[in-house]
N, C-alpha and C positions, 0 to 999 in steps of 0.2 A: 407448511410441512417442514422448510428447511429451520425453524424457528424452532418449534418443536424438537427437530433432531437436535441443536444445539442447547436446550434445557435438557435436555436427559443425557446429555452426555458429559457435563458439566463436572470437572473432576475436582475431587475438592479440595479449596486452598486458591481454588480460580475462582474472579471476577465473574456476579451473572451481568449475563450482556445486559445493553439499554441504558436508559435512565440513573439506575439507582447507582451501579459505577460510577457515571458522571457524578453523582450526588455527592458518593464519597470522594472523589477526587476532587474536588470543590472544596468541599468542608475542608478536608484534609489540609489544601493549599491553604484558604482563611484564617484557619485555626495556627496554623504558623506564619502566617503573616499577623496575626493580633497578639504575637507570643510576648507582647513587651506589654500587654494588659491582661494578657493570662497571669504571668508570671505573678506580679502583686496581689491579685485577687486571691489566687493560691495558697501564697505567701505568706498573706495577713492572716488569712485563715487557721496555720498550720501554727502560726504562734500563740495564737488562742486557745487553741482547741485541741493543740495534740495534749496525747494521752502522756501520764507523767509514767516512764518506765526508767528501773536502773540503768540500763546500757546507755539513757539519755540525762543520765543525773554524772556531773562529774566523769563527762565521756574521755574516753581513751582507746587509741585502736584495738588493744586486748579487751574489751567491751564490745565494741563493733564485730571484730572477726567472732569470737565467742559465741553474741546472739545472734548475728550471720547466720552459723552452722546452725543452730537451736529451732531456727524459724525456719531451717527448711525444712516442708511436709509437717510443719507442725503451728497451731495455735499459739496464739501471744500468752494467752491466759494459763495453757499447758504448761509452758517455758518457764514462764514466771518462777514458783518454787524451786525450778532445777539451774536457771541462772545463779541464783541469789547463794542455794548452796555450792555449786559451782565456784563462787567468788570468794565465799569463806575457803573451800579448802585449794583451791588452782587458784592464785589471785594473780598470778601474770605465766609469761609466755616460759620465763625460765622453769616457774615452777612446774607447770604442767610438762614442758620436757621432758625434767628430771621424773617425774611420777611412774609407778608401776602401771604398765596395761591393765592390773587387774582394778587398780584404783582407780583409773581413766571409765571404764566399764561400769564399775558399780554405780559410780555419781547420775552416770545417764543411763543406767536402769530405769526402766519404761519410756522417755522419749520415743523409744525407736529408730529405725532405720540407723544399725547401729555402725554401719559403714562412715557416718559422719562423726563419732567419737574417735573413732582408728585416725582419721582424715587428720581432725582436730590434733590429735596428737604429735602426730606425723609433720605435720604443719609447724607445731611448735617447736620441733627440734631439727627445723632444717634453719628456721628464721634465727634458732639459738648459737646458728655456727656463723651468723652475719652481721657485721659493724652496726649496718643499717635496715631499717626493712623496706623493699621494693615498694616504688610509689608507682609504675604506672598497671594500668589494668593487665597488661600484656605479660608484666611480669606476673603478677599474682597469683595467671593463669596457668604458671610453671610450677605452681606450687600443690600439695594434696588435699582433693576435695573441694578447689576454688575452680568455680564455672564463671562465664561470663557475667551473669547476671549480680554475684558472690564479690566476684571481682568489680564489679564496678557500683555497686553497694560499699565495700572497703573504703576503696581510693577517693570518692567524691564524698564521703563522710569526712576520712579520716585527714584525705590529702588537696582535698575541691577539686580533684579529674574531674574535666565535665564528661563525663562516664555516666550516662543514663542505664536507669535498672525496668529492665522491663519482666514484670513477673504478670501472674496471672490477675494481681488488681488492676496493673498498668493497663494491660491488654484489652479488660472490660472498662476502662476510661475512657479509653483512646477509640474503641470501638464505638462506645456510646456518642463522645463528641463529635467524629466524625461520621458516624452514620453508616460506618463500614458493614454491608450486609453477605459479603459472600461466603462461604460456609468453610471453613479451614480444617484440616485433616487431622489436626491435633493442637495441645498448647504451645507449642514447641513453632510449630509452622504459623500460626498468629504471633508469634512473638516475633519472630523475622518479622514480618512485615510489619508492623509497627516500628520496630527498632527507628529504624531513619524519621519517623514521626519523632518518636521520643527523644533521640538525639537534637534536633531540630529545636526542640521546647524547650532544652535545657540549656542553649544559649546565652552566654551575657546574665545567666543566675549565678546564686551561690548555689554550687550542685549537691552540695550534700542535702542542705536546706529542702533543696526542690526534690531530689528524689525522697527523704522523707515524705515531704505531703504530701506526694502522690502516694505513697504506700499507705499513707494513714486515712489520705479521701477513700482510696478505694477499702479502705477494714475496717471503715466507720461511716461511710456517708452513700458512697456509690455500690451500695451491695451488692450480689448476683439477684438476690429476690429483694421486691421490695424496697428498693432504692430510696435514700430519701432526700430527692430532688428538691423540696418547698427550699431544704436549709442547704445545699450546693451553694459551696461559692463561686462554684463554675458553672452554675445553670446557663447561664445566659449565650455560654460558647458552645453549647450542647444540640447537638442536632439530634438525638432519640433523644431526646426532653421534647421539643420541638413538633417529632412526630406519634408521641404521645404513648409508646410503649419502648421504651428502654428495655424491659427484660427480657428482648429477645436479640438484644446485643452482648456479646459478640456469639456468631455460630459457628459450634464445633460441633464436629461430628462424634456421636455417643461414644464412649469408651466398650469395647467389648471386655466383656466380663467372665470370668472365667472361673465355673463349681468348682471345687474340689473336696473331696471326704478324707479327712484321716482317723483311726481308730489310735488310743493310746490307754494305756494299762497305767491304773494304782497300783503299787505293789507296796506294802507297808509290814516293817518287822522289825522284832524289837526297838519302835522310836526311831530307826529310820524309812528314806522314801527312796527309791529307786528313782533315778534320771540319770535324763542324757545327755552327754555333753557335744554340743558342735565342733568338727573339725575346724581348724585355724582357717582352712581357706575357702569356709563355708560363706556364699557371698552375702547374705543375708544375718546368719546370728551366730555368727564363726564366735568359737568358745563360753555360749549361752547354754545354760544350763533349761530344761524342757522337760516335760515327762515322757517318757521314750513310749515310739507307737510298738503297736502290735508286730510288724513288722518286722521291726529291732530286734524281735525276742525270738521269729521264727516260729510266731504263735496262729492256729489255725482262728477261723473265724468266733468271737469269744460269745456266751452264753446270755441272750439279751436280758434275763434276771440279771446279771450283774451289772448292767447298764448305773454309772452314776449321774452321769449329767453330759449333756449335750449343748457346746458351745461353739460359738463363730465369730471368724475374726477376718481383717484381710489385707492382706500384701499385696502390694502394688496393684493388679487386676486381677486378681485371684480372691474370691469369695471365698474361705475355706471353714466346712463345720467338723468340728472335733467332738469325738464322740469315746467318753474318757469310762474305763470298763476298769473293778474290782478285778485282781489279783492274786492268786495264793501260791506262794513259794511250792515248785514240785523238785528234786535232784535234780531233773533234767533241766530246769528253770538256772539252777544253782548253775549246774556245768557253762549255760549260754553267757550269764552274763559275768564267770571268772572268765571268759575269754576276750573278751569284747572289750576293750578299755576305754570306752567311749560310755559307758553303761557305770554309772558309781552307788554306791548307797553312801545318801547325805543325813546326818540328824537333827530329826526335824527341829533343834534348837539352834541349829547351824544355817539355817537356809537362809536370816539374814545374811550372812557371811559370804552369799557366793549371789553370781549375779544371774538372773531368771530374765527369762525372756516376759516383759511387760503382760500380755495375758495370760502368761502359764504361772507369773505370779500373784494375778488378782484371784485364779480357780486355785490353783494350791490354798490359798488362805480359807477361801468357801468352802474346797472340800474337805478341809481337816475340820471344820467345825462337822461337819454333815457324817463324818465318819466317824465323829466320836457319838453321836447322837443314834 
């Protein structure tokens, strides 16, 4: 009985009792003590087989910080296009300084998560008031929109801090090699606890070298599904290799997820589109341009014939379907939004020109086709 009450009570981010702790604490110790034949096998690998990208051609730290920012919450493959234009028009730190917010904005139209364009900015014009730029992680971490992780990505690229990065491939590395099975509360609280693992491995390396390959084993070799262990150059130090299901390494507890519906209006006249602009201190898409909901307008529940199309998209843990409803100008309509200066009419030749929030500009393009037709 007393066994039992101690598995259901089991909070998570704790240790289950028994055996398989030991395991991982074993492993764990092992695997740092063999870090002087991890390290080359890693190594050798990374020189091979990494992927060829710009920020790794003719590197420079305004490369690093740059895809730094790019790569969080976002795909390598996404990035790509948006680096490369990026570099034609911001090619260093001065210039992006000097750059308008509204030109900082447009380049990283559709990335998303548009808090790290502001960051970026911001970044570049505190480093532009300094001789030199901060080399250790601590510093970095004074600066805007550098986290730990960001930070110590920088510095052992840019500066060899042996600054370990542990992000969400690190975590499913480290979990797999050492066989760690306890179930963590989020990504955030497995990151902790690996940290001092990661630190440890990166010992007596070149750190920048080494935290690449780990980034690059876990985005091309150590998947979440489907791993593919034959060709690991780490198989051998791998304890869920060993025990013959890795993909149930590392365990986090599900993300709750969270509906939400919004209703938003076409509203279309002579050649322009009516939208809405976010407040500056909007945290999410402060000064993105959107199509404004039902709400905005102080409009009662809208007529489902005029239904155009129904979309879903999602921020952070929020599942949200947009449910986008035909328009016709009424006075009273006219009176709401000369009040409201968040409410503009753009033309529709114009919309290049201003910057949209990434899926309110993929349905804007759909639905002008659909509305002309």
């Amino acid at each position: 009985m007393v066994t039992k009450n101690r598995k259901n009570t089991q909070k998570s981010g704790e240790a289950p009792a028994g055996r398989s702790f030991c395991f991982s604490l074993a492993a764990s110790t092992q695997l740092i003590t063999r870090r002087l034949e991890f390290q080359p096998a890693l190594h050798a690998w990374y020189r091979i087989h990494q992927r060829k990208l710009p920020w790794r051609e003719a590197p420079s730290l305004y490369k690093t910080v740059v895809s730094e920012f790019m790569l969080q919450q976002t795909q390598v493959t996404t990035a790509l296009p948006y680096f490369e234009r990026w570099q034609r028009e911001l090619p260093d730190f001065k210039v992006l300084a000097a750059a308008s917010e509204a030109k900082v904005m447009k380049l990283w139209e559709g990335l998303g998560y548009y808090s790290r364009a502001r960051n970026l900015h911001k970044l570049a014009q505190a480093l532009a008031g300094r001789t030199e730029p901060p080399r250790s992680p601590a510093d970095w971490q004074e600066l805007p929109g550098i986290g730990p992780y960001t930070a110590a990505a920088i510095t052992s690229i840019s500066f060899d801090e042996p600054a370990a990065c542990v992000d969400g491939n690190v975590v499913r590395i480290l979990a797999r090699l050492t066989g760690e099975g306890r179930l963590f509360r989020d990504g955030s609280a497995a990151a902790k606890h690996f940290t001092p693992i990661a630190d440890a491995l990166i010992i007596g390396s070149h750190p920048g070298t080494h935290n690449q390959a780990m980034m690059e084993l876990g985005a091309t070799v150590c998947l979440r599904q489907r791993p593919l262990c034959l060709v690991c150059p780490v198989a051998g130090f791998c304890s869920a290799r060993k025990s013959g299901d890795p993909e149930k390494f590392p365990r986090l507890r599900p993300k709750q997820i969270e509906q939400r519906s919004v209703i938003r209006v076409w509203c279309e006249q002579r050649g322009q589109l009516l939208l809405k602009r976010s407040h500056a201190g909007a945290r999410q898409l402060a000064g993105l341009y959107e199509l404004p909901e039902a709400r905005d307008l102080h409009l009662p529940p809208p007529d489902k014939k005029t239904l155009l199309a129904v979309k879903r998209r999602a921020i952070t843990r929020f599942q949200i379907t947009e449910s986008i409803y035909a328009l016709k100008q009424t006075p009273a309509l006219r009176q709401i939004i000369a009040s409201d200066e968040s409410l503009e009419w753009v033309s529709l030749e114009k919309l290049d020109d201003i910057t949209l929030s990434g899926p309110h500009k993929r349905w804007i393009q759909e639905l002008r086709q659909h509305v002309k037709t």
